[in-house]
C-alpha positions in Angstrom: 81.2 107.8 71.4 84.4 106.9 72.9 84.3 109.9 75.0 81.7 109.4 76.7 82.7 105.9 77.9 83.6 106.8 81.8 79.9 109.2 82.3 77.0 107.2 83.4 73.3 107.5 83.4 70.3 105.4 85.1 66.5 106.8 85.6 64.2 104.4 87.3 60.3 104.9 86.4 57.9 103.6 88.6 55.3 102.0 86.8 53.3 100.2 89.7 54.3 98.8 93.1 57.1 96.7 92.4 57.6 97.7 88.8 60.0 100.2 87.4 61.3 100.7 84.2 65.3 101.6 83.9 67.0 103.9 81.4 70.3 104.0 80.9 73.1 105.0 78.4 73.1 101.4 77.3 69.6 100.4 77.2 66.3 99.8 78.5 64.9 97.6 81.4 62.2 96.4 83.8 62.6 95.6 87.2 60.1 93.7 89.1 60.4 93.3 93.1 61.1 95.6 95.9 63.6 96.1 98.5 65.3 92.9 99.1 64.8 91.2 96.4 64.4 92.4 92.3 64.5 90.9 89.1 66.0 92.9 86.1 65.1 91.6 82.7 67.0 93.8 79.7 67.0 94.1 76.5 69.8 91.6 74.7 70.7 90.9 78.4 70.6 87.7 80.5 68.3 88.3 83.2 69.8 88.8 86.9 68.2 88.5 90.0 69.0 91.0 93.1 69.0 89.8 96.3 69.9 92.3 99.4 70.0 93.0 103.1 67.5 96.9 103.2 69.5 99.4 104.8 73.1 97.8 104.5 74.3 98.1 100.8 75.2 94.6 101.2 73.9 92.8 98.1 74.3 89.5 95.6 73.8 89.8 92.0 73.4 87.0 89.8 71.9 85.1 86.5 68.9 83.5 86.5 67.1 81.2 84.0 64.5 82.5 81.6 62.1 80.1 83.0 62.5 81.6 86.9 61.8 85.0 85.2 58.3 83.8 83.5 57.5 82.3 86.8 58.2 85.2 88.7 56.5 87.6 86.3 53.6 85.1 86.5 53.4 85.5 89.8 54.0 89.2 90.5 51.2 89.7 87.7 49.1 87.1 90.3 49.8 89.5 93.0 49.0 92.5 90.9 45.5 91.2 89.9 44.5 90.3 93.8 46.0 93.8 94.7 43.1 95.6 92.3 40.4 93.0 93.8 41.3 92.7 97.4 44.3 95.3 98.6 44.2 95.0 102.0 44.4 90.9 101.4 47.6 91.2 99.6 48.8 94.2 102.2 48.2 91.5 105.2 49.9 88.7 103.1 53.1 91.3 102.7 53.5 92.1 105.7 52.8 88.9 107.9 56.0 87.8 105.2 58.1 90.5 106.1 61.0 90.1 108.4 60.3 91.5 111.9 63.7 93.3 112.3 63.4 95.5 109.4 
């Protein structure tokens, strides 16, 4: 499929809050976070780790560990739980975490 090296393609699902699943020409991925700040774990990839300024297009992209990833999925699945028992708990939490300027 040499000719169709330069075209590109990327869908993002949203599966939940905070998780979307990517397509792409070369694969499948999950992404777990929200503006700011993501973690993207693909298939036969190392796992990176997104970390951005909303609103500027000013990001930093790196690799992270497979052990940062379980704990990270550990806790977004945390989070995920006391969102179905307690929303407005976890909505307070968010926000009072939040940067002001933004």
């Amino acid at each position: 499929m040499a000719f169709l090296r330069g075209f590109r393609f990327r869908k993002s699902i949203g599966v939940a809050p905070g998780l979307r699943i990517n397509l792409s020409k070369s694969g499948v991925s999950t992404s777990v976070g929200g503006k700011g700040a993501t973690v993207n774990v693909g298939m036969g990839r190392r796992p990176t780790i997104n970390l951005g300024i909303p609103g500027t297009g000013l990001s930093y992209r790196a690799p992270v560990s497979l052990t940062l990833v379980v704990i990270l999925l550990a806790i977004a699945a945390i989070v995920g739980i006391a969102w179905l028992i307690q929303p407005q708990l976890v909505q307070q939490a968010l926000h009072w975490w939040q940067p002001k300027w933004f």
